[in-house]
VONU-7309 format. One record per residue (C-alpha): residue number from 1; chain; x, y, z negated. Coordinates in Angstrom, 3 decimals, padded with zeros to 6 digits. Layout:
<atoms>
ATOM  num  chaine         x         y         z
ATOM  NUM       A         X         Y         Z
...
</atoms>
This chain:
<atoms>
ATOM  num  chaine         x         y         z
ATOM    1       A   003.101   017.724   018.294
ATOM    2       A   001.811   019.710   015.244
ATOM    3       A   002.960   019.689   011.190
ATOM    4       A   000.673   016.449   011.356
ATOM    5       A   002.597   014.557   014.045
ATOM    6       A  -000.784   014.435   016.291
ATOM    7       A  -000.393   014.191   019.878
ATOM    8       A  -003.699   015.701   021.575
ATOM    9       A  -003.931   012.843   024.334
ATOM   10       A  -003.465   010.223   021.871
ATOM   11       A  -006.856   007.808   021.892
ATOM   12       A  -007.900   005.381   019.490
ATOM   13       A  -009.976   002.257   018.995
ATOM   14       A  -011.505   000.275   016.272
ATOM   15       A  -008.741  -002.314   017.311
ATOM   16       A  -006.281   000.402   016.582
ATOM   17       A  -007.591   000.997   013.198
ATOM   18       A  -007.830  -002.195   011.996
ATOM   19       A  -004.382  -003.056   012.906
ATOM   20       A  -002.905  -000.229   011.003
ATOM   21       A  -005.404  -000.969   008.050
ATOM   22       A  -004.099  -004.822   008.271
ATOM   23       A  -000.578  -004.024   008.424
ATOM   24       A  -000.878  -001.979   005.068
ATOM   25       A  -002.346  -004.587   003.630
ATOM   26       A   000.625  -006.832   004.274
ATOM   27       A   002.860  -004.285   002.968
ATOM   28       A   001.107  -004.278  -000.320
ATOM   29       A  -000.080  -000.826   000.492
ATOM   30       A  -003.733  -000.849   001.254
ATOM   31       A  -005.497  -000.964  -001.580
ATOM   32       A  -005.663  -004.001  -004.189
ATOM   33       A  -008.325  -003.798  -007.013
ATOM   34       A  -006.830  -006.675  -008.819
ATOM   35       A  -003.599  -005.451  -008.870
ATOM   36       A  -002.320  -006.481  -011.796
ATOM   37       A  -000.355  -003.628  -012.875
ATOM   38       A  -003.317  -001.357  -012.657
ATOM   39       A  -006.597  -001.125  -014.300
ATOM   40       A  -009.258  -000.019  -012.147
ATOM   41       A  -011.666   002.240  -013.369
ATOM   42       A  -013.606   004.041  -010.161
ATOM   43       A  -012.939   004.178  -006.818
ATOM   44       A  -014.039   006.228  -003.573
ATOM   45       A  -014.081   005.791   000.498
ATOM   46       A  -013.583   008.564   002.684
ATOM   47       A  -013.819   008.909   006.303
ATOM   48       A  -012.871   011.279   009.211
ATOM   49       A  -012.824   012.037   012.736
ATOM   50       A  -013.219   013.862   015.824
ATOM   51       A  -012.617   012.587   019.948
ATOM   52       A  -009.015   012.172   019.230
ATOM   53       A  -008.032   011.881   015.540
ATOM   54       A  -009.360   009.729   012.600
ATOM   55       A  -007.994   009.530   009.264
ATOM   56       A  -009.484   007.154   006.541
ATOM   57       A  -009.023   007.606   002.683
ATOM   58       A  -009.521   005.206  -000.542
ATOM   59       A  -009.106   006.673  -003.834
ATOM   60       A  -008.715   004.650  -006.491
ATOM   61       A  -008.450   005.736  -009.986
ATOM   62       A  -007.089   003.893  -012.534
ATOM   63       A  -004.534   003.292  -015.889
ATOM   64       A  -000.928   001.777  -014.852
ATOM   65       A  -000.135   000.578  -018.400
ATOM   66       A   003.827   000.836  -016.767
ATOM   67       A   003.683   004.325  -017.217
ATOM   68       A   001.391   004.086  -020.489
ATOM   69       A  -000.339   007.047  -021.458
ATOM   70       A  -001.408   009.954  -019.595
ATOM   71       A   001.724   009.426  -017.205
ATOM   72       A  -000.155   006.011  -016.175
ATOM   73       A  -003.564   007.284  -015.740
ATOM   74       A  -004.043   008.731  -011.839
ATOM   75       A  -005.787   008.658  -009.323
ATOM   76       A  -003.814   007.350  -006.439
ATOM   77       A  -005.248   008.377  -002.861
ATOM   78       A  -004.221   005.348   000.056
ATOM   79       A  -004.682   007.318   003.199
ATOM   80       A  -004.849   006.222   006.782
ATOM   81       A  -005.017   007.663   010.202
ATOM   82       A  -002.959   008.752   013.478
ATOM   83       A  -002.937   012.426   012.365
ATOM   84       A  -001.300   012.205   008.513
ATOM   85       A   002.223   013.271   007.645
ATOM   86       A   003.439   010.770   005.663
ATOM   87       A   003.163   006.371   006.894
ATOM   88       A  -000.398   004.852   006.281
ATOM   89       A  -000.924   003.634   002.942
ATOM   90       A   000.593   004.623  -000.637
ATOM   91       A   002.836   007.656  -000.804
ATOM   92       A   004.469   009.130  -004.147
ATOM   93       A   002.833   012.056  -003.931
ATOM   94       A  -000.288   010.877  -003.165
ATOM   95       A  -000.595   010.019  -006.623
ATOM   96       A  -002.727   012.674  -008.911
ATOM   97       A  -002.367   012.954  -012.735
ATOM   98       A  -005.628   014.825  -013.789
ATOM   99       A  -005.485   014.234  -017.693
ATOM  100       A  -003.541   015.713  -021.211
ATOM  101       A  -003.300   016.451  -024.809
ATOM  102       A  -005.533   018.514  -025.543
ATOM  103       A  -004.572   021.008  -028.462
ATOM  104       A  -005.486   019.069  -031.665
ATOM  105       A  -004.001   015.606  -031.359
ATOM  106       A  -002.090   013.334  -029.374
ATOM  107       A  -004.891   011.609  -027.254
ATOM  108       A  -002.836   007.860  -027.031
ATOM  109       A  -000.731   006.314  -030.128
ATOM  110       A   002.683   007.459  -029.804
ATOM  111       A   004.495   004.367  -030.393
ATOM  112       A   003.231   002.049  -027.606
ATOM  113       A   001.108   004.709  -025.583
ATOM  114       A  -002.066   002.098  -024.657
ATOM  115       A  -005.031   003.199  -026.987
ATOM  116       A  -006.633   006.191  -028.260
ATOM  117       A  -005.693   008.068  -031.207
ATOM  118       A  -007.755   007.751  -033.916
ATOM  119       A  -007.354   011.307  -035.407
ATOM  120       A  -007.826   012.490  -031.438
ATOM  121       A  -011.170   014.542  -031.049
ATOM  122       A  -010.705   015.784  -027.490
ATOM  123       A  -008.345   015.159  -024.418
ATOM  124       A  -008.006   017.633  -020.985
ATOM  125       A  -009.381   016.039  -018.251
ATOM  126       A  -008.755   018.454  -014.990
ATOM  127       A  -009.361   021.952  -016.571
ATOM  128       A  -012.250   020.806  -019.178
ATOM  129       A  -011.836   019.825  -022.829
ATOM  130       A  -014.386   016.714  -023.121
ATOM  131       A  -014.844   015.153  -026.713
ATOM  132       A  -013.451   011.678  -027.273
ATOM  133       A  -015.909   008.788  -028.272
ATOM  134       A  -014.242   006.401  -030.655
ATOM  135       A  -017.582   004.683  -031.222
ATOM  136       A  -017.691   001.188  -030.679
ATOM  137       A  -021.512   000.454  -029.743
ATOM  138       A  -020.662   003.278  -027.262
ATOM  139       A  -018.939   001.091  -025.198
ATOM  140       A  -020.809  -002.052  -025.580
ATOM  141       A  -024.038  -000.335  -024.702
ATOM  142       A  -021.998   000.349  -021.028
ATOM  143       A  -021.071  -003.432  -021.009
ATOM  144       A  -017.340  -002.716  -022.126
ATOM  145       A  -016.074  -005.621  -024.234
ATOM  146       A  -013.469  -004.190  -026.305
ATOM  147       A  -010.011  -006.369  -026.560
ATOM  148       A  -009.575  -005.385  -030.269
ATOM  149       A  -010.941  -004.856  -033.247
ATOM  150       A  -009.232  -002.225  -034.832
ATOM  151       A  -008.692   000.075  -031.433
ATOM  152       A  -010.197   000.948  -028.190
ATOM  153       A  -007.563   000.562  -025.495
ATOM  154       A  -006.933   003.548  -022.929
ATOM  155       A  -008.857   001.729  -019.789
ATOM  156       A  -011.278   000.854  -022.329
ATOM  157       A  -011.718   004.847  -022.963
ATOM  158       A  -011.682   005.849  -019.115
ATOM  159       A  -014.242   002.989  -018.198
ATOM  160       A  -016.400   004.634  -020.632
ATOM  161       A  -016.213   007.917  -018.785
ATOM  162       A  -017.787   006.541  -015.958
ATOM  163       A  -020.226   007.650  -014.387
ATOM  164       A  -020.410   010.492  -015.742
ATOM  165       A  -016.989   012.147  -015.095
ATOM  166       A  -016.414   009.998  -011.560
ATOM  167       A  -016.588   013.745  -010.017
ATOM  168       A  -014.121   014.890  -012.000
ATOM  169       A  -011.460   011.314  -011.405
ATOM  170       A  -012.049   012.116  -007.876
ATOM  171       A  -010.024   013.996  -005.414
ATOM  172       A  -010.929   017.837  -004.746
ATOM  173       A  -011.364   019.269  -001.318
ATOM  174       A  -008.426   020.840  -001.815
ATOM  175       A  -006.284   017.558  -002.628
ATOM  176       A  -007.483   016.031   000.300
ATOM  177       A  -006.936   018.876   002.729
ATOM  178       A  -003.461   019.001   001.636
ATOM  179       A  -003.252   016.103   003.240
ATOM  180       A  -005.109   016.052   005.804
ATOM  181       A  -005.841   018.341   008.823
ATOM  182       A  -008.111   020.762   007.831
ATOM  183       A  -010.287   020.686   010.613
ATOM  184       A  -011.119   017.405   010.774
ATOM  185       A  -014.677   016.572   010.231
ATOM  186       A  -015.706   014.392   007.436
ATOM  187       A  -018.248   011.518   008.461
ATOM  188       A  -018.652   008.777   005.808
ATOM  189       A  -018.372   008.913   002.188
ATOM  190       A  -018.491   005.793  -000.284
ATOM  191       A  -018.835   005.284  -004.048
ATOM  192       A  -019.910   001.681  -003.432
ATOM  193       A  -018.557  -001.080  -000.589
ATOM  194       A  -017.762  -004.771  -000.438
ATOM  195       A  -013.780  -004.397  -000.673
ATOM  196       A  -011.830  -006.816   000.653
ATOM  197       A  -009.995  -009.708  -001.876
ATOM  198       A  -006.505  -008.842  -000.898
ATOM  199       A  -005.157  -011.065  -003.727
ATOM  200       A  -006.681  -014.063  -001.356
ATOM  201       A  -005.585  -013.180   001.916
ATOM  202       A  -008.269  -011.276   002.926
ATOM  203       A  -007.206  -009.109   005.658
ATOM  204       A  -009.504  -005.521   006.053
ATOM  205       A  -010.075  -006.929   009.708
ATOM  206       A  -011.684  -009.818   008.746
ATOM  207       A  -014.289  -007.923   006.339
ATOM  208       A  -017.376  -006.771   007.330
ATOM  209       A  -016.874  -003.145   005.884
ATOM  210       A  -014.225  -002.239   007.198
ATOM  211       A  -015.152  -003.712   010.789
ATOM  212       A  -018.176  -001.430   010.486
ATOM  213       A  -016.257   001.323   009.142
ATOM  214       A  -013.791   001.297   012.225
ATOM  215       A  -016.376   001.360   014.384
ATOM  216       A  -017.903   004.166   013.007
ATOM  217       A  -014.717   006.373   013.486
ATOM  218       A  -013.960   005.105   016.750
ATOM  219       A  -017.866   005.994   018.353
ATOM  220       A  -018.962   008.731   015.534
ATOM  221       A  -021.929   006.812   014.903
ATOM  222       A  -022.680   006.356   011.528
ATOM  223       A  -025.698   003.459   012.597
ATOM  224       A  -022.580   001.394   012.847
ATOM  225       A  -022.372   001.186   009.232
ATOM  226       A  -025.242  -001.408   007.902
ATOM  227       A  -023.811  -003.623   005.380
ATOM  228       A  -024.809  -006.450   004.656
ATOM  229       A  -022.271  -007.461   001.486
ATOM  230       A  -023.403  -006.985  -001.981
ATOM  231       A  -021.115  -003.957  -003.068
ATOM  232       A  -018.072  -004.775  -004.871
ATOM  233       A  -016.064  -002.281  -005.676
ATOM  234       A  -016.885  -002.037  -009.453
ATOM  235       A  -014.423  -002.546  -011.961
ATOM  236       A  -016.134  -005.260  -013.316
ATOM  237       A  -015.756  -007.726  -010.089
ATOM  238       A  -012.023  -007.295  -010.767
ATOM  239       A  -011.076  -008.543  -013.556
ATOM  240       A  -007.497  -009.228  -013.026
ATOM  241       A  -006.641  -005.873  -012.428
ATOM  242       A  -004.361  -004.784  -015.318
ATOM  243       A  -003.838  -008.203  -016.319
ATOM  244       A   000.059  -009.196  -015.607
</atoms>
């Protein structure tokens, strides 16, 4: 056994993935785009594997109004496998805060800590100052309806980040390897899938991406991927998400 709790003649199978990737999502751990504590705002699929290990990573960024502010915006990375150190799913400190104040105002309202500041120019998003748009046609050109009429709430503000700054809500190679064995070969990478309606049942077995998916870590053959499924994965085809 190593740091990562990998045995070396430990074998897998798409049936082995799935069933770990199923039982998550009865735990309320695999990931759930209309959950309604969180507002989704971009998301990412990652995928691994060699002869004996596989590990499989969804990233989904977001604004927990629970922790309201900057303390509810992460990005929170659900990672599976048979060669992580930590159980399959969610973990606390899989959870990455990537934004603050910058130096001239507040970014949020101080009182309930759920729109932007109207006096705020800027806000830190990784290392990078990036200017704050408090222009309403802004977001409606990107198809944002705003709530209110006298503020722009803070999932409101992120959406309107995206695309441009997706690189910069997603995990670093660094972040991941943290996690992850270092040596293990990356073989799939996703911005856009059809996601699985968790909130109905909808087991990651019984959808066709993930099937595919599993398949393509078991073999390493990335023909097995060939969706069929309109992507999904946008914020807008979850509108719940946020919403309890």
């Amino acid at each position: 056994m190593n740091i990562f709790g990998f045995n070396k003649k430990q074998e897998y199978s798409s049936k082995d993935i799935l069933k770990q990737l199923d039982q998550c999502a009865e735990d309320y751990t695999f990931p759930m785009l209309d959950n309604g504590y969180v507002y989704p705002i971009h998301s990412k699929l990652i995928g691994y594997r060699d002869e004996k290990r596989w590990v499989l990573i969804i990233e989904v960024f977001g604004f927990n109004y629970r922790g309201g502010g900057h303390d509810g915006i992460s990005n929170c990375l659900h990672i599976f496998g048979n060669c992580i150190n930590t159980n399959p799913g969610t973990d606390n400190s899989n959870f990455l805060n990537i934004t603050d104040n910058s130096s001239d105002f507040s970014t949020f309202d101080e009182e309930y800590l759920e729109s932007l500041n109207p006096d705020a120019k800027s806000m830190m998003l990784r290392e990078n100052e990036i200017i704050i748009n408090h222009n309403r046609e802004f977001y409606l050109t990107k198809g944002i309806e705003l709530e209110e009429e006298d503020k722009i709430f803070i999932w409101e503000f992120l959406r309107g980040l995206e695309p441009e700054y997706n690189k910069d809500f997603e995990a670093t190679e660094k972040e991941i390897r943290d996690r992850i064995p270092t040596d293990l070969p990356k073989i799939i990478e996703l911005t856009e899938w059809n996601h699985p309606d968790c909130a109905d049942s909808e087991l990651p077995s019984k959808n066709e991406t993930f099937k595919q998916i599993a398949k393509v870590l078991e073999t390493g053959q990335k023909e097995f991927y060939k969706p069929t499924k309109k992507p999904n994965n946008h914020w807008k085809n979850w509108p719940d998400g946020g919403t309890l």
